[in-house]
Structure formats: C-alpha cells, structure tokens
N, C-alpha and C positions, 0 to 999 in steps of 0.2 A: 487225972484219969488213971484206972486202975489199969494194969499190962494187960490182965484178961481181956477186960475193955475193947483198950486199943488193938487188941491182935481179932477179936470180932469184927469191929469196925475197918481195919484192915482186909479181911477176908472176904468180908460183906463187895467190898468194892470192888477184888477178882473174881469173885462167882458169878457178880450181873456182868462182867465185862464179858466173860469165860460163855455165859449166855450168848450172849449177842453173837460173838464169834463164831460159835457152834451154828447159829443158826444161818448167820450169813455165809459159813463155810458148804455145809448142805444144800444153801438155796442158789448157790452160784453152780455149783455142780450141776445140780439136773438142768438151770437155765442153760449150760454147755451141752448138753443134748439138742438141743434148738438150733443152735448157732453151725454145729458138725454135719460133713455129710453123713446123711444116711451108711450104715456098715461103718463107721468109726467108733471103737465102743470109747467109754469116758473109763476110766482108770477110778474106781472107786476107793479100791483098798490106799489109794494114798492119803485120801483124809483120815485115817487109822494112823499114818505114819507123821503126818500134820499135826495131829492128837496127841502123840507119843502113847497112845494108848494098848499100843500091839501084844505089850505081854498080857494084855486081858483078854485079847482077841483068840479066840480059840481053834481061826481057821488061816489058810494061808492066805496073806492079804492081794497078791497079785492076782488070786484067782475068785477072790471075793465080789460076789453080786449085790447090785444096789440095795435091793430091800433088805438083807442080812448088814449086810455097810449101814444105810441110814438109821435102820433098829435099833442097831450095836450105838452110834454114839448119842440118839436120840431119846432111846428109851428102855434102853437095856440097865439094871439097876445093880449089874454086877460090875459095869464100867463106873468108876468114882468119877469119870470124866464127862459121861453121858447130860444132856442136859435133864434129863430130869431131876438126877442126882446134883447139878450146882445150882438148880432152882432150890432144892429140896435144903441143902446147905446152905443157901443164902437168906431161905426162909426163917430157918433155925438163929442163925446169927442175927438177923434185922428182929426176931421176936424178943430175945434176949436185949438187945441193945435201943430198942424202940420207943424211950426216954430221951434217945438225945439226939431224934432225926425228927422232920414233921410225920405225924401219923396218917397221913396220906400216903409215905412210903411203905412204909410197913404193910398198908392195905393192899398197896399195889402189888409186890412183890407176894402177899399170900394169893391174889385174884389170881394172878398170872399161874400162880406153883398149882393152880387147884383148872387153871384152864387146861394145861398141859397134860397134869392127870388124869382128866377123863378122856382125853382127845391121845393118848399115847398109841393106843391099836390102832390109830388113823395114819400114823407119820409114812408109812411104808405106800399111800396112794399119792401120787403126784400134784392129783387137783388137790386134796385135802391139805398136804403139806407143805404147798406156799403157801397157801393161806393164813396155818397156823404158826408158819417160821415169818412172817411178815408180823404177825401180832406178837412175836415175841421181840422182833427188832424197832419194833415202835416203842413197844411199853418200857424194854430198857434205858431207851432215849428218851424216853416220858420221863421216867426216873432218874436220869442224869440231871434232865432241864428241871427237874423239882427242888432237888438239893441245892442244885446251883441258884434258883432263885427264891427258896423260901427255908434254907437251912442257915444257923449263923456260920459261917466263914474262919473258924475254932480249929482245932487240934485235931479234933472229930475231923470235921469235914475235909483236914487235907489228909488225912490215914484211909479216907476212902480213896482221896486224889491218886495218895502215894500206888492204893493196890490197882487201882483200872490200869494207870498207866505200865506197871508191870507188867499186867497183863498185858495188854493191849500190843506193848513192844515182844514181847515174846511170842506171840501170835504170829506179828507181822514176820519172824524173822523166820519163822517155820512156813507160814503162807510163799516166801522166797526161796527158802530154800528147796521146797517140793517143787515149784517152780512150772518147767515146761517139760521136759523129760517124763517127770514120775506121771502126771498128769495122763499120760496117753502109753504108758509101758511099752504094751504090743510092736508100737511104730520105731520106738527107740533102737531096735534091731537091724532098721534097716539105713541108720545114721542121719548125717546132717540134711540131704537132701531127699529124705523122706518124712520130714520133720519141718522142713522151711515154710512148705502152702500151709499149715497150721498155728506157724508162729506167732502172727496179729491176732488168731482168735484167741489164744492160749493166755497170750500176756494179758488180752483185755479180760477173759476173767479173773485173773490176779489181780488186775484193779478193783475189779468189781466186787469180789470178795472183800474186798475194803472200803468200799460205796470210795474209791479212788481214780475211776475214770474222768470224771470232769476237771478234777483239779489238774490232775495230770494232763489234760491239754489244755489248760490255763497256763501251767507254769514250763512245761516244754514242748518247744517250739520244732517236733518232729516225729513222725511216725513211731507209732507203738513199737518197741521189740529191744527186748532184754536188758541192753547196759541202760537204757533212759530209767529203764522202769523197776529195777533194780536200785540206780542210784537215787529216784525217785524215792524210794518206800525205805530207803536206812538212812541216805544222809539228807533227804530239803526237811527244817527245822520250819516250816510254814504249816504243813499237813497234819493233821493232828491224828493220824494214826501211823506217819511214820515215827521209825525208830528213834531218831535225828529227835524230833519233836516231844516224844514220850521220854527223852533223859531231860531234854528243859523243865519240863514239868514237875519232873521228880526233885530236880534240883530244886527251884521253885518252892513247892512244899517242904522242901527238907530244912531247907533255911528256918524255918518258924517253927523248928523241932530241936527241944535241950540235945544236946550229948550227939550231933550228927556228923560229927566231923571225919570218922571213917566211913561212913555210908557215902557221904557227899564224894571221899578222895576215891571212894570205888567207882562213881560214876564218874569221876573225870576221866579215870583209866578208860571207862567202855566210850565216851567221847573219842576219847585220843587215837582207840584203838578206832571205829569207825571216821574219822577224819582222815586219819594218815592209808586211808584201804583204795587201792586200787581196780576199782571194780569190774573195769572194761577187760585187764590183765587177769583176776580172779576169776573172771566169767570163763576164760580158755580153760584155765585148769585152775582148782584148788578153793572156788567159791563153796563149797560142801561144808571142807574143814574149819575154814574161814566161816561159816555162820553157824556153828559147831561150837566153836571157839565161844560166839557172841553169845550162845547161850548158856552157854557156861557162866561166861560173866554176867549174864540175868540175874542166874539162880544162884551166884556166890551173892548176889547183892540182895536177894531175898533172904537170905541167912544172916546177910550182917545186920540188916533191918532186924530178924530173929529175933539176934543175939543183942542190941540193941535195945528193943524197947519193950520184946514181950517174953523173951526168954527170963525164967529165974537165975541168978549170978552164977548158983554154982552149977546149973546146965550147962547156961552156954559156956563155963572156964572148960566143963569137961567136953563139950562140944568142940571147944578149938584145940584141945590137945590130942583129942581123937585121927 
C-alpha cells in the first residue's frame, strides 16, 4: 500500500470518529438543560475548550451563547474542527481511497456529508438538532458495523482501526478533563459546596457523552461521582471508548504493521503512565496537568505513526531534528 494511501485510510477513520464525537458532545449538552434546575445555565464555551478549537473561536468562550457555541463547532466552515468540515474531509479521503473499502461506505459517508449540508442553518433549533445529531451518531456506527463486517480484515482496515481509536482516546481524555467545574463556570465561584447538589448530574452526562452510563453501573458497584467515573473512562480496558481500552486496540492493530516497534514502545509508555496514576489523589490537585501530560502523549504517538508509515524519509529525519 502506497504511504499516501495509508495516511487517507488512516485519517478516514479519525474524521468519522471526530464525527460521532462532535455530535454526541452537543447532544449531551443541551440534554443537560433538561436534567438542571431552571436558572442553572449550562457552560457552553467548554465544548470550544473540549475541541481545542478556541484559537478559531473569535469570542470569549466563558461568555459564549449556545447558538454561536453549537454553530461555531457544527457548522461554522472556518473551524477545521466543525463537523461539517470532518464530514467534508472524510468524504474527500473515502472518495480517493474507495477501491479498497465496500462501496456502501463511500455512499454512506457522501449521504450523510450531503444531509448535514443542507440541514446546516437548522443546528442552532433544538428540536431540529437532535434529530439531526442522532442521524449522524447512527450512520457512524452504521459505518463502523459495515467495515467490520463486509471489509477484508487487511492493512487497510486496521489504519482505520489505528485512526478511530486515537481519536476516540483523545476525545475521551478532553471529555475528563473539562469534567465538572468547566461544565457549569458561573457555580465554580462559589466552591465545593455549591457544586455538590450538581455532582450526580454532571458526571452522568460525562458518561453519557460517551453512551457510557450503563456500562458504568454494570461494572461499578456505587453511586456516580468523580474518582469511579474518572477511573472508569482512562483505566477499565472492557469499555470501548475508554482510554485503557483504545491503547489495546491500537496495540492490537499495530502488531500486523512492518516497522512498529517504536509506535508499539510509545504506547507502552502511555499504558504505564496511565496504570501507575493515582486518580483519587489527582482528583484533589493536579488531574489537569496530569491529562495534559496524556495528550501529549496522544499526539507524540500520532507523529510517530507520521513519521512511521506516511511521512517521506527525509521529512520526518528533518521532522525529529526539528
């Protein structure tokens, strides 16, 4: 397979992830309007800082309003991170590459890129917008369970594996880290015991931003709030959208990949570092830095993938001397 190839087929599979996310990140949000009493506002501009997308954001995000917030990362075309724009880049790369996936994906992923487009003016109405963030978290999971059951099981297919599950873990580690605090800003002022009567709703939409509520009282055996749910979403290696879980995978695939041997020693590192973490202790002070740290080690491991299988030799040599 040519590097250009692979690094499409790679991308293909963080953009529909980067999808899905986006959309269950928005639809969990306004479902927290629901849940809160009346006069609580919801903290919008944090899904901006979830995003990492703030230096695109042209307003200040603590005082940023839902409809400018849901616009900006749904359909706004100057955000690279918006979903219209990783539909719009997934589409690009599945058209190019759409020789070596069934041609039911390709179709789906253009359906979807051409539903979103004409329905973009709509995201900003409440009724319209679950509707159309539900259709988008279906058809990515249409698209997941298509490959998985009618794509060969190839080189291909684990370079999509490898990009969702980056994705996926990198998501998760930003959804933690914005956490309870960022969530509701205004309240944070007035410390812990102004904060406590909103803890069980807070964390249960951090599960549910990650359709992770049920599993999470499958596998612990105690009331919602912070250190379970927390150690829940980095280290239980059962959950398939935690962290724990998305480096087995990655390992996983990387084994059936020539030349992986520093890719693979990177991921033991972000293992080790997530094993040996303290989370209950992190949670008092210093869990910020601490999943700070973790993305870091994400994105150095996105670059040695890079450097690895789709960068040219003498880029990435000048890449690591840089």
């Amino acid at each position: 397979m040519l590097s250009r190839v692979a690094e499409r087929i790679y991308w293909l599979g963080r953009y529909m992830e980067r999808c899905e996310n986006t959309a269950r990140l928005v639809n969990v949000n306004s479902n927290l309007l629901l849940d809160l009493p009346s006069g609580v506002r919801v903290g919008w501009g944090s899904l901006i800082d979830i995003s990492g997308t703030g230096s695109y954001f042209k307003k200040d995000t603590l005082s940023a309003d839902e409809k400018t917030v849901v616009h900006f990362i749904l359909a706004d075309k100057e955000n690279p991170a918006s979903l219209i724009n990783s539909l719009s880049f997934a589409r690009e790369n599945s058209r190019i590459t759409r020789e070596i996936m069934p041609m039911e994906a390709w179709e789906l992923i253009n359906d979807l890129y051409h539903y979103i487009r004409e329905r973009a003016d709509k995201v900003t109405s409440r009724r319209d917008r679950n509707i159309i963030l539900l259709h988008v978290i279906s058809s990515v999971q249409q698209f997941t369970g298509l490959l998985a059951g009618c794509m060969s099981h190839n080189n291909a297919y684990d370079l999509i594996r490898i990009g969702r599950n980056i994705e996926r873990a990198d998501m998760s580690t930003r959804i933690v880290d914005v956490g309870l605090v960022n969530l509701l800003p205004h309240l944070s002022i007035g410390g812990t015991e102004v904060l406590e009567p909103y803890d069980n709703i807070l964390w249960m939409s951090v599960l549910r931003s990650l359709s992770a509520y049920q599993m999470y009282r499958q596998h612990v055996r105690d009331r919602v709030n912070a250190t379970a749910v927390v150690t829940f979403l980095l280290q239980n290696e059962d959950f398939p959208r935690a962290v724990a879980h998305c480096l087995k995978q990655l390992e996983q695939c990387l084994w059936a990949l020539p030349n992986s041997e520093k890719v693979l020693a990177t991921i033991v590192n972000i293992q080790h570092k997530l094993d040996e973490a303290n989370l209950d202790q992190l949670l008092q002070s210093g869990l910020h830095e601490y999943i700070d740290e973790l993305q870091l080690e994400i994105g150095n491991l996105h670059f040695k993938i890079a450097e690895t299988w789709f960068l040219p030799v003498v880029m990435a040599q000048e890449q690591k001397s840089a």
